[in-house]
C-alpha positions as CSV (number, residue, x, y, z in Angstrom):
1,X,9.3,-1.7,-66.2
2,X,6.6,-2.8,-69.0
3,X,3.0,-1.7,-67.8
4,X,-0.2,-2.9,-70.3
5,X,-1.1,1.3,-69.6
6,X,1.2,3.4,-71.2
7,X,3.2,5.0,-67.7
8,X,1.1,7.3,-65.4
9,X,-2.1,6.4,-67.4
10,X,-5.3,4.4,-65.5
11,X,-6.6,1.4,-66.9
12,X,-8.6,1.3,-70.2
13,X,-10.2,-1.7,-69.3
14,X,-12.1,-1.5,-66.1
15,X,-14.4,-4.4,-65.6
16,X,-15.8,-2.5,-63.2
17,X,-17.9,0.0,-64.9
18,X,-20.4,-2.8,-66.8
19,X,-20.7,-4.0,-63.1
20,X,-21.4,-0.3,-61.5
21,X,-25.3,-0.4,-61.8
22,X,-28.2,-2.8,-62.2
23,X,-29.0,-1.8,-65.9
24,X,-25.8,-2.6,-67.1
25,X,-25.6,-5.8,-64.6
26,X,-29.0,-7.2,-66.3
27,X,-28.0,-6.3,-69.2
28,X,-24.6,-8.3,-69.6
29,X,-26.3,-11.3,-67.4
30,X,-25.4,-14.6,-69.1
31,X,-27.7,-16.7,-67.0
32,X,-31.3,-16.3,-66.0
33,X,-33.2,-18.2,-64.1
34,X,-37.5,-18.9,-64.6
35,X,-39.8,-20.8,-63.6
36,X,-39.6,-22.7,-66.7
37,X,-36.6,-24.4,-66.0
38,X,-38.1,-26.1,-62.5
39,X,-39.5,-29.7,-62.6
40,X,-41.1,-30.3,-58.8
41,X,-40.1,-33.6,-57.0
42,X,-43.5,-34.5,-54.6
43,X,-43.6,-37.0,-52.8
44,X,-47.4,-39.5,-53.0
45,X,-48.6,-41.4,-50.3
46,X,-52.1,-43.1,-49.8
47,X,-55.1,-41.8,-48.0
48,X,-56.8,-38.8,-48.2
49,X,-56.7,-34.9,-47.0
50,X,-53.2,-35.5,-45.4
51,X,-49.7,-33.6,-45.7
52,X,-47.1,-35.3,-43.6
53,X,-43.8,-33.6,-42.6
54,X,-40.4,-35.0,-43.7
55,X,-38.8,-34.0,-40.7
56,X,-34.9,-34.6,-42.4
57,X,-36.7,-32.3,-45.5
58,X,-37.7,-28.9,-43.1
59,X,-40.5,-27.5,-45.8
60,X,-41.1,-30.6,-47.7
61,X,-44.1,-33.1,-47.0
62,X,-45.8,-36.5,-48.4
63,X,-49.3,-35.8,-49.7
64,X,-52.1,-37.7,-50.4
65,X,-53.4,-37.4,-54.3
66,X,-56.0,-34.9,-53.8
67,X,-53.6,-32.5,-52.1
68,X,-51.2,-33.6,-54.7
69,X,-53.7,-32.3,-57.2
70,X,-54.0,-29.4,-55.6
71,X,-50.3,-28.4,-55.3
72,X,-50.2,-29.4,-59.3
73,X,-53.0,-26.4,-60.0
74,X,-50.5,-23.9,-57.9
75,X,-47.3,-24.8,-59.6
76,X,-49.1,-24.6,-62.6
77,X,-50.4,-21.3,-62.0
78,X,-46.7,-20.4,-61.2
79,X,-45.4,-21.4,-64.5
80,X,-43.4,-24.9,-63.8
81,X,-43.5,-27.0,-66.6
82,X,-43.6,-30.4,-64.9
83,X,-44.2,-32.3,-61.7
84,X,-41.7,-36.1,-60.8
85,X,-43.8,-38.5,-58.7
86,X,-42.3,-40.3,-55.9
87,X,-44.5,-42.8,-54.3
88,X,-44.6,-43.8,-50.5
89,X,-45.5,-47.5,-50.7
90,X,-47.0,-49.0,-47.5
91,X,-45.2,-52.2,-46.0
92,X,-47.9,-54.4,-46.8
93,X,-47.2,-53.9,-50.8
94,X,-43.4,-54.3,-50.7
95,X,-42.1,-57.8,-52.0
96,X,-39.0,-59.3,-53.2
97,X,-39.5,-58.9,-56.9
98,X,-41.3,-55.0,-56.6
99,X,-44.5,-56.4,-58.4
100,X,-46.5,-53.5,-57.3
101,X,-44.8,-51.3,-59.2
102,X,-46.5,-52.2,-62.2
103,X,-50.0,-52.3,-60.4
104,X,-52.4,-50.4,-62.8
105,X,-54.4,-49.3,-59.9
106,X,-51.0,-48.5,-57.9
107,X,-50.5,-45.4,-56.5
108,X,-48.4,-43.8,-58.7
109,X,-50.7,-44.8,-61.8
110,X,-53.5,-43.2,-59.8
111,X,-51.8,-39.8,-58.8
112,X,-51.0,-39.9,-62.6
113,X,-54.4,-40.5,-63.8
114,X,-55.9,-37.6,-61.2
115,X,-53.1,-34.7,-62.5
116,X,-53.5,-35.2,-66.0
117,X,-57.2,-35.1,-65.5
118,X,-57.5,-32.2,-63.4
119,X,-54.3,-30.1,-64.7
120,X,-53.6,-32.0,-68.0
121,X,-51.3,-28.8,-69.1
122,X,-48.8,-30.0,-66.3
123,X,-46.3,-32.3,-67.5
124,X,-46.4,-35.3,-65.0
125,X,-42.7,-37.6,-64.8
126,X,-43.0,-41.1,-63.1
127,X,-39.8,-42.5,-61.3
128,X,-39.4,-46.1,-63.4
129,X,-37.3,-48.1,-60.3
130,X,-38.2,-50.7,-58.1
131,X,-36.7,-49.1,-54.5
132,X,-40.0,-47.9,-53.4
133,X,-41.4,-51.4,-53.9
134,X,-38.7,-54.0,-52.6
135,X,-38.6,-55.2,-49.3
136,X,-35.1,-54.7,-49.7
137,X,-34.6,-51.5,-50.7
138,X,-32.5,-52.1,-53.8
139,X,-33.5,-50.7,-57.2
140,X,-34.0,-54.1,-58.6
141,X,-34.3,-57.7,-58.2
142,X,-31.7,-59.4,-56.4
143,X,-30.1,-62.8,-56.2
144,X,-29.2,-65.2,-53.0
145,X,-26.4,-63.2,-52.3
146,X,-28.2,-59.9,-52.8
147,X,-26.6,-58.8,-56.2
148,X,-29.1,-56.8,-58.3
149,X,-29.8,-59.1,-61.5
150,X,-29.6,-56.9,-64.0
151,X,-31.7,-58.1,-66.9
152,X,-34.5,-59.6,-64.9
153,X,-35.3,-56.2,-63.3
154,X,-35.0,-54.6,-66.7
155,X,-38.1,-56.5,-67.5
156,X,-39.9,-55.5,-64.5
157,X,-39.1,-52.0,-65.0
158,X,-40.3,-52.4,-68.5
159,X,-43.5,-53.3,-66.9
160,X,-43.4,-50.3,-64.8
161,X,-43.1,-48.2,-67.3
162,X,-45.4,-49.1,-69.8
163,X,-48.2,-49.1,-66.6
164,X,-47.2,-45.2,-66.1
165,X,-47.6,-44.2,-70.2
166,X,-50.5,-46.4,-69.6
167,X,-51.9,-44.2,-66.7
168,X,-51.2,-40.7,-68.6
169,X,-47.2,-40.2,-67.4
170,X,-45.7,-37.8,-70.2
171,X,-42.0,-38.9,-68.6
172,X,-41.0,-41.6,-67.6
173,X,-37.4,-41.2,-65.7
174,X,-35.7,-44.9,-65.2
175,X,-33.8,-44.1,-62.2
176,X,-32.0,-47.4,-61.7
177,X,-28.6,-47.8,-63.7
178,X,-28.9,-51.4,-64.9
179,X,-27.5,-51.5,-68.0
180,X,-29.9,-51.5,-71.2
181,X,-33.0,-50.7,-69.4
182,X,-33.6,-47.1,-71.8
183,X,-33.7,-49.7,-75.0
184,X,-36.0,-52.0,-73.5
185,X,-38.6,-49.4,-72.1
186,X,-38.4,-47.3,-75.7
187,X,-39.1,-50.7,-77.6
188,X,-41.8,-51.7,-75.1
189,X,-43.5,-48.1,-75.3
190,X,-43.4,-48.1,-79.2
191,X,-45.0,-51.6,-78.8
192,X,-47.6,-50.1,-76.5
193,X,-48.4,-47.7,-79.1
194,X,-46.8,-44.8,-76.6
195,X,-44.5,-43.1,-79.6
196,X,-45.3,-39.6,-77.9
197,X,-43.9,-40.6,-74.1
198,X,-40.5,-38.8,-73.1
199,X,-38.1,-40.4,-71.5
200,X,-35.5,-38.8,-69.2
201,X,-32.7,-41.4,-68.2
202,X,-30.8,-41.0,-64.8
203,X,-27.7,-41.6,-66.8
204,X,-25.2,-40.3,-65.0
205,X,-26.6,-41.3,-61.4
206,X,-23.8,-41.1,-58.5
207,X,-23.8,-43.7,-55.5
208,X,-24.2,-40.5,-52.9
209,X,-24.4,-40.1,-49.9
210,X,-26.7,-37.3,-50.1
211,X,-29.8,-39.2,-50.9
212,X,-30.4,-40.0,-47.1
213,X,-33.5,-37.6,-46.2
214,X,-35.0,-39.1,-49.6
215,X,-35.0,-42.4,-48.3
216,X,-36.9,-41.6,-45.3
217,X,-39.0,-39.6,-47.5
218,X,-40.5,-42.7,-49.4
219,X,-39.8,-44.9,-46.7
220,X,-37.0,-47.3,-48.3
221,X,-34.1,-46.1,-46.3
222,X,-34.9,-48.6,-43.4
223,X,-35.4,-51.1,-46.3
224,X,-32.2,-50.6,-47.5
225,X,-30.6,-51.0,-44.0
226,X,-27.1,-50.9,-44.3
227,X,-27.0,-51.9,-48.2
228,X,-25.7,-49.9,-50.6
229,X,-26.3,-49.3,-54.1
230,X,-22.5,-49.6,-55.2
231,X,-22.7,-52.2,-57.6
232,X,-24.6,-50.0,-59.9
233,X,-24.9,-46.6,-59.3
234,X,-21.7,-44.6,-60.2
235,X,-18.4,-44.2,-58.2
236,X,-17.9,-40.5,-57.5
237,X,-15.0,-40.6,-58.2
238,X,-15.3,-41.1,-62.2
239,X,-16.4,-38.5,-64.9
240,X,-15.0,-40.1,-68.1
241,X,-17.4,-43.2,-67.1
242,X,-20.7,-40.6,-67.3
243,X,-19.5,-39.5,-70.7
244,X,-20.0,-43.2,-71.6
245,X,-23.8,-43.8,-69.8
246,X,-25.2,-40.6,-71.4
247,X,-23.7,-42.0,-74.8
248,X,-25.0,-45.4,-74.2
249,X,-28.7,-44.0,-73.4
250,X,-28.7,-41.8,-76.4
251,X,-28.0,-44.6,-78.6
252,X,-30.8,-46.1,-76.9
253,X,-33.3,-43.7,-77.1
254,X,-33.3,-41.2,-74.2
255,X,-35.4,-37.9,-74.6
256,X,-33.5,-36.1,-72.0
257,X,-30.4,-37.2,-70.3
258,X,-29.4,-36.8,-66.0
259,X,-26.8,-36.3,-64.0
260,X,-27.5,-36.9,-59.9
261,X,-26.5,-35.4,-57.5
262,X,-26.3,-31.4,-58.3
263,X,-23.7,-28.9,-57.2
264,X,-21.2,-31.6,-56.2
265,X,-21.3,-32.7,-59.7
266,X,-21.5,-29.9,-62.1
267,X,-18.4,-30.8,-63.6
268,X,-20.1,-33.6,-65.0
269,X,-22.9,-31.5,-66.5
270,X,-20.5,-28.9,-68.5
271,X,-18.5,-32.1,-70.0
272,X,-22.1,-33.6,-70.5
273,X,-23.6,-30.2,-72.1
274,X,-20.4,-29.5,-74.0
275,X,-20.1,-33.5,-75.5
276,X,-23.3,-34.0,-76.4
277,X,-25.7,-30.6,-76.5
278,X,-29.2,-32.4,-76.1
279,X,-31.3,-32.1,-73.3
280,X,-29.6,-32.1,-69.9
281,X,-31.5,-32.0,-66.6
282,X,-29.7,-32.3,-63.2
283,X,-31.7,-33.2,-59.4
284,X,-30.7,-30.7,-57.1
285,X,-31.1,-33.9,-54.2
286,X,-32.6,-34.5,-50.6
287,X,-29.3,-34.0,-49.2
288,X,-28.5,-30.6,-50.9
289,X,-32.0,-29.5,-50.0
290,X,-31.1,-30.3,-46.5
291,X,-27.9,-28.8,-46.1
292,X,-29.3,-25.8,-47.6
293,X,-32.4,-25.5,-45.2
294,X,-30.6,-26.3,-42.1
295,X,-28.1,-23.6,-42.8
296,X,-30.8,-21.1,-43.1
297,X,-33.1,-22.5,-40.1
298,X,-29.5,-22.1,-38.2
299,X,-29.5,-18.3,-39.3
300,X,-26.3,-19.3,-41.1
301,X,-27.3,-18.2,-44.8
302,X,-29.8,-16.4,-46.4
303,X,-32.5,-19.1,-47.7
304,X,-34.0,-17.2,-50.6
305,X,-30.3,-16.0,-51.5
306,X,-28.4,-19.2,-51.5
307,X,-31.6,-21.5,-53.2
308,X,-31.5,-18.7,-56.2
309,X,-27.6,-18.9,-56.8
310,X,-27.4,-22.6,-56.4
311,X,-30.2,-23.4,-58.9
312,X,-28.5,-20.2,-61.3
313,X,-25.3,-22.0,-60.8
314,X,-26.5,-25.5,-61.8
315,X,-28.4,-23.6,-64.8
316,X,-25.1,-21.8,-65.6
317,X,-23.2,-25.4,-65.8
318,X,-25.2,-26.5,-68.6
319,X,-28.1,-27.7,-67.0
320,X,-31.6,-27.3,-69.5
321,X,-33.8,-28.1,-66.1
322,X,-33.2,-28.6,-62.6
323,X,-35.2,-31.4,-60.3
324,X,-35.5,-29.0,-57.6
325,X,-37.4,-29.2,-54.3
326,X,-37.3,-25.6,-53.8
327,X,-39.5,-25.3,-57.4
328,X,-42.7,-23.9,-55.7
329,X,-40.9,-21.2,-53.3
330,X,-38.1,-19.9,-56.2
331,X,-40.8,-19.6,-58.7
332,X,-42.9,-17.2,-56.4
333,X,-39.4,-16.1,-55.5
334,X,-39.0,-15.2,-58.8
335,X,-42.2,-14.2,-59.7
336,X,-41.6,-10.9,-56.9
């Protein structure tokens, strides 16, 4: 019989002893998570002195600007770099060709506006997609047989984008998929005179299923009906075709590069991190959020526990920063 220990010996290598006690565990830790790697999805609706409940987001609500500014000073304070608006746009505002979303005075321009004046050290990200804004639901401009055309809502996001560098927006973050929309917003921005705005491109964006509780949370889901968003947002089954839309939004300019959803796709952010080693954010989504919170409100895992390895494990994949929901509570978290 061949042993790797000489006969009656004990192992040499025992993995175990780095692992036997915390000073040893810290020090050999490959990943560590802080505040800095947090960017905090809220979600802005009109009004004033109002925070609404998403019921299908236990934890999460829709606030009105001031309270918006007000949860900008405390994440802040907590050390989270940036903030991603999502706006909740009333019915009376939605049309078919989403023109309020280049509104100077619109909502988003005017949450924008209010954070950078009150907290300018907080970097503020605007969502550059027409879904809050269609009657529809659909991230674009569609056609008579309700195909998203793709270069007429490239010009309307355009639009949209150059209204939120306008407004103050340090990001914008085109979360859309038509194709060539990153070129035509970095032109348009340089045009603008806005060489200094970021842009983080949802390129590798998944047609999930676990954006549902978003949805509701802006108030597009019943918009969308029983749409889909197929026809442009990636099949989950491919990987090799994300290789290609990072590649694609490089070339065209991107600051940052995304991949949505999260844990379900981490494979996609190693190949991502490994291929092209620029900045790489992923969204940790609704539909995570929710899984994770009704598990916990069920008693069936430990919240704090399984938020913190989750957003370590997404970090661990290659991830430079995480769109996270639980930003707030893991930085205090963390912070303890």
């Amino acid at each position: 019989m061949t042993h790797h220990n000489h006969p009656g010996q004990f192992p040499r290598v025992r993995m175990r002893r780095m692992r036997r006690d915390d000073f040893s565990r810290r020090m050999m830790r490959e990943t560590t998570l802080t505040p800095s790697d947090f960017i905090y999805p809220v979600f802005v609706m009109e009004g004033s002195k109002q925070r609404v409940a998403v019921p299908s987001m236990p934890g999460v609500e829709r606030l009105t600007v001031d309270e918006l500014v007000r949860e900008a000073e405390a994440i802040a304070k907590l050390g989270v770099p940036a903030m991603a608006l999502f706006p909740v746009t009333p019915l009376e505002a939605k049309s078919l060709d989403g023109r309020e979303a280049w509104n100077p005075d619109g909502l988003a321009q005017r949450a924008v506006r209010a954070i950078k004046k009150e907290v300018p050290n907080l970097g503020v990200v605007t969502d550059v997609a027409l879904d809050p804004f269609t009657t529809h639901g659909q991230d674009g401009i569609i056609d008579d047989t309700g195909y998203v055309m793709n270069d007429v809502t490239v010009a309307a996001l355009v639009k949209q984008a150059v209204s939120h560098a306008d407004a103050g927006a340090d990001i914008v973050a085109p979360s859309d998929m038509m194709d060539g929309r990153i070129g035509a917003v970095r032109d348009a921005l340089e045009a603008a005179g806005h060489i200094h705005t970021r842009i983080l491109a949802y390129s590798a964006k998944y047609a999930s299923s676990f954006y549902g509780p978003f949805r509701d949370a802006v108030g597009s889901a019943g918009n969308l009906g029983k749409g889909n968003k197929y026809n442009y947002q990636m099949d989950p089954a491919n990987s090799d075709e994300a290789l290609r839309e990072v590649q694609l939004d490089l070339d065209e300019g991107a600051d940052m590069v995304m991949v949505k959803p999260g844990m379900p796709y981490l494979d996609i952010v190693r190949r991502v991190k490994d291929e092209f080693g620029v900045p790489t954010f992923v969204y940790q989504v609704s539909g995570e959020y929710a899984m994770l919170m009704a598990a916990a409100q069920n008693g069936w895992l430990d919240e704090r526990a399984v938020v913190l390895e989750s957003l370590t494990c997404i970090k661990r994949a290659g991830a430079d920063g995480i769109l996270t929901y639980f930003a707030k509570r893991a930085s205090q978290w963390l912070k303890e």
